[in-house]
C-alpha angles and dihedrals in degrees: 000000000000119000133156128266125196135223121184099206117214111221111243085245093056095048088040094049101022121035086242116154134190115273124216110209105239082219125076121199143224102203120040088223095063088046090053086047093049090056093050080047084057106051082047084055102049084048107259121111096213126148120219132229116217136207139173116239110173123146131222116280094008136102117280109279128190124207117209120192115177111239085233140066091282129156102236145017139222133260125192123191132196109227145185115234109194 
């Protein structure tokens, strides 16, 4: 079964800086839309009202691959892949 995974990815600046570090959702999901909803739920979460532009970056013979970038000045951005649970 494919489902989507999500990576919050921490900018060089902010692991450099910072100490931040990438983040791997616990949850997997069917549908590419709830996946989307539950990032903007987490940068509600985390406090900030920003909306994300996506974009699909998949390249050619992988696996499908979405590129998240905050509307705002954030520290980070969102990956979700597309991946195979056996």
């Amino acid at each position: 079964m494919k489902v989507w995974m999500i990576i919050y990815r921490a900018t060089a600046d902010y692991k450099a800086e910072a100490g931040g570090e990438d983040e791997v959702f616990t949850c997997v999901y069917k549908r590419l839309d709830r996946a989307k909803k539950e990032c903007v739920q987490a940068l509600k979460d985390d406090g900030e009202d920003e909306e994300i532009e996506w974009a699909e970056v998949t390249e050619k013979g992988s696996s499908r691959k979405w590129y998240g970038r905050p509307t705002g000045d954030l520290d980070g951005y969102f990956d979700i892949l597309e991946v195979e649970v056996v």
